[in-house]
N, C-alpha and C positions, 0 to 999 in steps of 0.2 A: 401409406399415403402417397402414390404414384400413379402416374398416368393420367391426370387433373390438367386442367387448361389455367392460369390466370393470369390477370390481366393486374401491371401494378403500374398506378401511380405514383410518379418516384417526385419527391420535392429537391433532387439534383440533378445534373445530367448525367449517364453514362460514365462519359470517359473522366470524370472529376474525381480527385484523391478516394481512395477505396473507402467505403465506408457500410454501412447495415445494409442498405440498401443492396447493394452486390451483395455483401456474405448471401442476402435471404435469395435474391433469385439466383446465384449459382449454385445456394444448394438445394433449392429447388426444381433446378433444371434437371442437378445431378441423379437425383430421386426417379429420373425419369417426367417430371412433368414439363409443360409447354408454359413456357412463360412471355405475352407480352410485354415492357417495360416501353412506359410512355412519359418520355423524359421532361421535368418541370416544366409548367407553364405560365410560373409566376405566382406573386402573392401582391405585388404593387406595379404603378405604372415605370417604364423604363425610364432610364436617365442617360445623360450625354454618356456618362462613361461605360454605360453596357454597351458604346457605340461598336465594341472587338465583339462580342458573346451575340449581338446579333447580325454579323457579318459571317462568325464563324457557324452559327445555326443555318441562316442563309444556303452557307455553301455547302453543308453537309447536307441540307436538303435538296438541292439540284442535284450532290452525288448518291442520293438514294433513291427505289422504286417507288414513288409516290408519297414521302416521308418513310419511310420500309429498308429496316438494315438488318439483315442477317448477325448474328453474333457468333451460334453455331446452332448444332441444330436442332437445340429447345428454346432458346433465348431469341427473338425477335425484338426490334426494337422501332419506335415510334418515336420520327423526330417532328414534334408540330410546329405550324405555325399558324397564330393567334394574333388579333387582332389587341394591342397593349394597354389596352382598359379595362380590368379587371374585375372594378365594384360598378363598373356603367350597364344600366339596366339593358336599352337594348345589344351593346355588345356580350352581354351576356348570354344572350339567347343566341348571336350570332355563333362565337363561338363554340358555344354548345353544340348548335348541330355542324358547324365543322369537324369539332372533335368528334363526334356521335357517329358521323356520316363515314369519316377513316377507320372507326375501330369497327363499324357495323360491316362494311365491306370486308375488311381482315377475318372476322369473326367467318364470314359466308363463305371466302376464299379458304382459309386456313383449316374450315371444318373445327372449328371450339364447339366446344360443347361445353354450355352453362358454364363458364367460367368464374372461377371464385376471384371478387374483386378485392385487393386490397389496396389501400391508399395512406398517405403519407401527408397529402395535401387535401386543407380544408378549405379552400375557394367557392367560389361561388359555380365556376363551371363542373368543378367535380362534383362538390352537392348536386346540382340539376342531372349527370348525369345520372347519378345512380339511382335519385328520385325516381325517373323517367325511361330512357332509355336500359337501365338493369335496374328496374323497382324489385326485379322477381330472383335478381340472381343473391348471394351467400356476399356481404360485405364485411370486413374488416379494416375496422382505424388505427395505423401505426403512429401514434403520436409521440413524436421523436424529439418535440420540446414545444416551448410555449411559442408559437410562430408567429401568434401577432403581437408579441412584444418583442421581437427583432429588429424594428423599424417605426418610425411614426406613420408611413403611409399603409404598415401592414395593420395595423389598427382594427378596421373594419372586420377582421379575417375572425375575432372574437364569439360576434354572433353565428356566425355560418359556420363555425367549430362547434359553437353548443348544439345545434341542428344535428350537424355529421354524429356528435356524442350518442343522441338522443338515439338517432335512425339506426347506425350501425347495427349488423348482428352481433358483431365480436369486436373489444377494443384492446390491440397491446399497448404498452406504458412502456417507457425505457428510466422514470427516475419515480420518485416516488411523491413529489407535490404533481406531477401528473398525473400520475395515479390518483392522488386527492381531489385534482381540477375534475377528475373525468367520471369517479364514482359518486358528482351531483347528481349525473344525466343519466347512466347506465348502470346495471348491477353485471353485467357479462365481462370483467375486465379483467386484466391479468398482467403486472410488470413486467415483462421481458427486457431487460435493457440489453447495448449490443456488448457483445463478446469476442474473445480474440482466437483467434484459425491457429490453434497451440500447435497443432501436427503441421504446420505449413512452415512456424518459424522453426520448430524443432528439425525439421527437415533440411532447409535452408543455411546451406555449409557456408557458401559464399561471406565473404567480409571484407569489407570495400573499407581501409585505412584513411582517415582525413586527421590533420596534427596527430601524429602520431606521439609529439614530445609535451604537449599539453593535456590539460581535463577536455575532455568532451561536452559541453552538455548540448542537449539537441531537444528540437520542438518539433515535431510534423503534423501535417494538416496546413489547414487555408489560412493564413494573414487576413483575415479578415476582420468585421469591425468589433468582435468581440475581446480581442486582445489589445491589453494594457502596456500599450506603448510606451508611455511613461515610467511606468516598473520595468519596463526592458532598459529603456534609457537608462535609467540609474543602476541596475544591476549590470552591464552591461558595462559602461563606463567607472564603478568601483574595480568591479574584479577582470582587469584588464589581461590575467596571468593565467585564464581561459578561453578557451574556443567557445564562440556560440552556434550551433549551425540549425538552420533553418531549411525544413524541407517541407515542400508542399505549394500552393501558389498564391500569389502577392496581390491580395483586393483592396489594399488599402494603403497611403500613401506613408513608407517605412525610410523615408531620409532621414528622421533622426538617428535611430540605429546601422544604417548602412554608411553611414559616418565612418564606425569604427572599424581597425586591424581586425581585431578580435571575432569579425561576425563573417558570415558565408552562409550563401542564401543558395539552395541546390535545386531549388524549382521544383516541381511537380512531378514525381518520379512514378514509376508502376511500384506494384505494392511489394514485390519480389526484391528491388532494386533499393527501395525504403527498409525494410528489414535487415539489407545485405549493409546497409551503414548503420541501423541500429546497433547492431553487434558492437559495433567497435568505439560506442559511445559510453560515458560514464554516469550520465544521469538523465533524467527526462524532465521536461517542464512542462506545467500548464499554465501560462502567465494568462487568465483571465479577468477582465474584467468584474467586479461581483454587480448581479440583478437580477431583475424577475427574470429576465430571460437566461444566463446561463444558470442561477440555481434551480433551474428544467433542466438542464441540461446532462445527461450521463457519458463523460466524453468515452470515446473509442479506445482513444491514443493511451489510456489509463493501463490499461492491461495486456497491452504490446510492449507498453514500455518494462512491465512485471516481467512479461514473457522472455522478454531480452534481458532479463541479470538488473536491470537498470532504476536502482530507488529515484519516485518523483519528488516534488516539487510544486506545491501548487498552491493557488490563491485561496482564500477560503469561502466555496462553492458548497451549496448545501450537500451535494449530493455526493462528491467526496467527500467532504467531513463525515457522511453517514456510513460511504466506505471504508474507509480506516478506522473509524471504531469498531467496523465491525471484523476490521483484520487486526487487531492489536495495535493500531493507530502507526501502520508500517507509513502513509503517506506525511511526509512533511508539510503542514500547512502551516500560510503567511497569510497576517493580515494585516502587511503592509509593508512594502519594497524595502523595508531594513531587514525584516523579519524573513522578505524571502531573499535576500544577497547571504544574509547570516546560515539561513539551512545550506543552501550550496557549500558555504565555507566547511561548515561542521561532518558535512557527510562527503567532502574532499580528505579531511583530516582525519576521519576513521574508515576511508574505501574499504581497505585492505580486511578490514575485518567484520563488515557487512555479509550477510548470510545471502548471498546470489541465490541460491538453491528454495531459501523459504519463499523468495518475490517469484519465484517462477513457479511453485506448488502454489499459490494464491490465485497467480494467472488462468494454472488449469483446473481451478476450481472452478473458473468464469468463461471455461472452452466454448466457442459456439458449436462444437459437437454436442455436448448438453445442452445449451442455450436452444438448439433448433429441433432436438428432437421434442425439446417440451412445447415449442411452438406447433411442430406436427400434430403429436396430439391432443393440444389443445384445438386445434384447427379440426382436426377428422371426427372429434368428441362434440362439437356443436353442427358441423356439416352434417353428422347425420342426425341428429334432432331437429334441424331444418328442413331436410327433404324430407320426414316425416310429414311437414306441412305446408309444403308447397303445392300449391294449386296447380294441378298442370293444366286443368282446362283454360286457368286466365293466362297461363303464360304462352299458350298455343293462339288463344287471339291476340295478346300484345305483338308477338311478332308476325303476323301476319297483318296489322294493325301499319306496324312499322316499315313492314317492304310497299305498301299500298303508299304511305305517306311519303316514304323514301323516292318512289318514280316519281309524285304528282310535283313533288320539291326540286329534283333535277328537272322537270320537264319546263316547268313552269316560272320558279322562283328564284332559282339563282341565278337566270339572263338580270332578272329585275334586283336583286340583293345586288350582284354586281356592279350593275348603275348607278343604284342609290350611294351606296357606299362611295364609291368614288368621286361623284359630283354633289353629293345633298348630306356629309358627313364631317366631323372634322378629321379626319383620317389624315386627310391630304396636307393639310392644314399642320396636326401634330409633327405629320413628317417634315413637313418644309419647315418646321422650327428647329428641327432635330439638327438639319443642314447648316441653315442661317445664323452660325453662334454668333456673338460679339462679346469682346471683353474692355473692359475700364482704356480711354485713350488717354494721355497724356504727351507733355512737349516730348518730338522724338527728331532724331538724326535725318530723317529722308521719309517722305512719303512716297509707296509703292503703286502702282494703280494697274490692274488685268485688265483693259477692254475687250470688247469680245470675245463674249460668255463660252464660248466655246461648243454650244450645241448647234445642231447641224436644221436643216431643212426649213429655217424662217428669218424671216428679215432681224435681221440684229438692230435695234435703237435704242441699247445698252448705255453707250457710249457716253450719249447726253445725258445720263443722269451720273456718269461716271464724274463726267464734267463738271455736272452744278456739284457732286461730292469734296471734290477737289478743289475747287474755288474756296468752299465754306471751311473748310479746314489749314489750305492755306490763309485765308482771311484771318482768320482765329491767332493765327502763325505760330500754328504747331509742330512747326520742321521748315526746314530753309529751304530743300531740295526737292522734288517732285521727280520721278524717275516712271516714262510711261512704256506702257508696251502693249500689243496688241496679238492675238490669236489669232485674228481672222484678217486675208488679204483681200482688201475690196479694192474698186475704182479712185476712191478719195481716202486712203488708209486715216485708219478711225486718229491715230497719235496726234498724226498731223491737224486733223480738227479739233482736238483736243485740245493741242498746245496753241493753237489758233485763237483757241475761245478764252484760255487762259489770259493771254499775251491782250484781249481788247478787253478783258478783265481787268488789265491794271496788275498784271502777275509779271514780274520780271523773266525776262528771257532766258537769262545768265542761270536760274532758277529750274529751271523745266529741262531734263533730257527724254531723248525719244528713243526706243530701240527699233530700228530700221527693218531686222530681220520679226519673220513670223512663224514662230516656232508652229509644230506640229502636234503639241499635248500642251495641259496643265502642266506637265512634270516638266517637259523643256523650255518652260515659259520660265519656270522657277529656278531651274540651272544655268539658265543666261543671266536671271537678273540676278541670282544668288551670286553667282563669281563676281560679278560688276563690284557687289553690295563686298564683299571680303576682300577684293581690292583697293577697295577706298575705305577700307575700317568703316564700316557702316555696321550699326550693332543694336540697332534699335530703332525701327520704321512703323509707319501706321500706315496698313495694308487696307486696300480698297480694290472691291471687286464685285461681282454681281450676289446678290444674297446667299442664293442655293449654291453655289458654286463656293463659296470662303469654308465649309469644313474638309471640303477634299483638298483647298490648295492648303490650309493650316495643316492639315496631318503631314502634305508632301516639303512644306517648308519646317517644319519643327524634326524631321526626319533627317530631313537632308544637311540642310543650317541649324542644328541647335544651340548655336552659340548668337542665334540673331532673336532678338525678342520680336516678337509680330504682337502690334494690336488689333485689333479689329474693330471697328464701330460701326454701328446702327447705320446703314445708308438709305436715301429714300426712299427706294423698293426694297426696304424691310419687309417683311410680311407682319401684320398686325399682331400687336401682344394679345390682344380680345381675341378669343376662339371664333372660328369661321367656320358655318357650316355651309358654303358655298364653294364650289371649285372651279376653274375654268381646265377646258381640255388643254387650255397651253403650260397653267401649272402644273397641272399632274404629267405631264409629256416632260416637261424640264424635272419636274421633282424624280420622276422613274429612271428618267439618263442620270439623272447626278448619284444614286445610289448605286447602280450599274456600275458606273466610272469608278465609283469608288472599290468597289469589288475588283473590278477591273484591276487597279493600279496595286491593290494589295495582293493579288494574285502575280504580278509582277515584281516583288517585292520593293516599291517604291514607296513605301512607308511601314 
């Protein structure tokens, strides 16, 4: 099964903790085939805190050929970007043919030849494309868990999963109520759950020592929202007279547990470098939450940890429990944080006489060398029953169907998509809310105020609404002090009118300071008035600034001062809670520099 073209839809990105995903295209690369990998494009709409994931997409896209990254040279890879409305009917079609429009070009450039698609993700863009732009090519459904009960906003993802069920040519399963979800829709199905690269860890001398005088025990993978933070907590803080260590990356907010001596969080490490600290650990855990969505779930980390000598530890998940009965019930399962502090204790107390040898013959019973040869030919065993019946005369008119549509669409319709979109959409809108945060204000130390937005080439009249901000908050008398500063050096500098307007306000003089100098960035605006503010024990202000501008100076203030609480509030040129589907060319001008700028400063590492 070699020399094949295909194209995968991955529901992670790339460089994220090693998971099925990789094992299948590097050993399908190895096999000799060509493989594009088109890195996640979402299942719901973004939120503030993807604000890093789409900076760092961003920027890996301006360092690539047109989205276009080499891996080596069968693995290409595809960084997109996508419009952040996932279930909205016409962004749907939008990014449809964005997507359509880069892989149909890669396809013509790269020479693919019918490429077998398989996907990971059931969205609504992936459905349309294979509907459409590959109705004629070989698909397969890697259904790696139940994804729309991951989230409330992935919800929707349910029906257009039955769809993808229904259409696919071929569907793998990785647990087995997936398997049950998926043999409604299809009779072509087959569980592959993922497996562990037994000749990689067996290989792999290296052992990286961490407490060398305590237990070990260790988790890896993502912090993410599926682990039971609360059973860490308490397990955690009982058995204080072990190491906990965490490897993998932090999506979820872990200050309860980072609390304690006992825990070490090692980040995100290659898979090489993860292995090389397994070794030297004593047990494995799966502290998951239990629900629809993880008893879908077949985790990875299960038989790495076999693979390494290492008995787990886990919550009671359907799909473990079905694993250890069916290994002589080798996995410790808890169903309920007394029950799993008490297996750690118990399998502390009989280390020494625990069969290492049996958890690693279980491991390679589950090698993805077996695992991917039965995927091959199940793979090669339906691709040729399918080109048995493939049409070539319709697939000779779809694409020629397709390059005819393809010019008349560059020629014609994305001068006008482009327009639309940006002045007749909420696009512009979404973003500048993205910008514009504010959080809860209350009485504070000194009020901060930025006049002079800091964007270049138009009359600034910022100021004055700075002004009426400031009045209304001191009125309120929610701080004693008022501390102004300004960006921009004009004829009548802005402070001076400010505290001008103040003072026949009925605002105390004694009250109001000005800073005389004009710095040359947001960042130096923030390091002038930050030393001021840590001078005078200031430790708590309500910050005012212009809308779109208050998330680039909050990241460089909580960066730089994080021992100063900043609040933000609502100011008069908020931009509207109600959706706008109207833009002016001066927002979207300010909205495009202040995402720049932000780029900008994080590439200077100034937050």
């Amino acid at each position: 099964m070699s020399k094949n073209d295909y194209i995968i839809f991955s529901s992670i990105d790339w460089e994220v903790h090693y998971q099925l995903h990789h094992q299948l295209t590097l050993s399908l690369s190895k096999s000799e085939n060509r493989v594009l990998f088109v890195q996640n494009i979402g299942v719901r709409p973004i939120k503030f805190n993807d604000t890093g994931r789409i900076i760092k997409r961003i920027i890996d896209r301006i360092f690539s050929i047109r989205g276009f990254k080499i891996i080596n040279k069968n693995i290409s890879l595809l960084i997109p970007l996508i419009f952040p409305f996932p279930f909205n009917k016409f962004f749907i079609k939008i990014n449809t043919f964005l997507l359509s429009k880069s892989i149909l070009n890669w396809i013509s450039k790269s020479n693919f030849n019918n490429p077998i698609i398989i996907t990971f993700l059931p969205n609504p863009v992936i459905i349309n494309l294979l509907e459409n732009t590959f109705q004629n090519n070989f698909k397969i459904y890697y259904c790696a868990n139940h994804m729309s009960k991951g989230s409330p906003e992935a919800m929707p993802l349910e029906s257009w999963e039955k769809k993808l069920f229904k259409n696919a040519n071929l569907i793998f399963t990785i647990s087995h109520l997936t398997y049950e979800r998926s043999k409604k829709y299809n009779n072509n199905i087959f569980n592959y759950p993922p497996a562990v690269d037994f000749k990689k860890i067996i290989q792999n001398k290296k052992i990286f020592n961490i407490g060398a005088n305590k237990t070990n025990i260790c988790y890896i993978g993502a912090l993410s929202n599926v682990i039971d933070i609360e059973l860490l907590d308490y397990v955690i803080s009982k058995l204080n007279e072990f190491n906990f260590i965490f490897i993998g990356p932090i999506l979820i907010n872990v200050n309860k547990i980072k609390k304690y001596k006992n825990v070490s969080f090692l980040g995100q490490l290659c898979h090489d470098k993860t292995i090389s600290y397994l070794k030297s650990m004593h047990m494995g855990i799966i502290p998951y939450k239990k629900n629809e969505f993880t008893d879908n779930v077949y985790c990875c980390k299960l038989n790495e940890y076999l693979a390494c000598g290492l008995p787990v530890i886990s919550t009671n998940l359907h799909e473990i429990e079905i694993f250890s009965s069916n290994h002589d019930n080798i996995i410790k399962i808890s169903k309920n944080k007394n029950e799993f502090a008490n297996h750690i204790i118990d399998i502390n107390s009989k280390y020494d006489v625990i069969d290492k040898t049996n958890l690693k013959t279980i491991a390679e019973k589950n090698s993805w060398d077996k695992r991917f040869e039965l995927i091959i030919n199940t793979i090669e065993e339906n691709l040729l029953e399918f080109e048995k019946n493939r049409d070539q005369s319709s697939n000779l008119f779809f694409d020629y169907y397709n390059r005819i549509k393809k010019r008349l669409i560059s020629i014609i319709i994305i001068p006008i998509f482009i327009f639309l979109i940006s002045f007749y959409s909420p696009l512009f809108w979404y973003l500048g809310n993205i910008l514009a945060i504010n959080t809860p204000i209350s009485e504070s130390q000194a009020i901060v105020v930025f006049s002079g937005d800091g964007y270049s080439n138009y009359l600034n009249t910022g100021y004055q609404k700075r002004a009426l901000d400031s009045k209304k908050f001191l009125e309120n008398k929610l701080a004693k002090k008022i501390f102004l500063s300004s960006g921009k050096d004009q004829t009548i500098h802005e402070v001076t009118l400010l505290r001008a307007f103040l003072i026949t306000e009925g605002i105390d003089d004694k009250k109001i300071y000005i800073f005389e100098d004009y710095p040359s960035s947001t960042y130096e605006n923030v390091k002038m008035v930050g030393n001021l503010l840590v001078k005078n024990r200031i430790t708590d202000i309500i910050f005012i600034t212009a809308p779109y501008h208050s998330l680039r100076s909050y990241l460089i203030w909580k960066s730089n001062y994080p021992n100063i609480n900043i609040k933000i509030p609502r100011v008069i040129d908020s931009p509207p809670e109600k959706i706008q589907w109207k833009n002016s060319y001066t927002n979207i001008k300010i909205i495009l520099y202040e995402f720049l700028a932000i780029i900008h400063n994080k590439l200077n590492n100034r937050f």
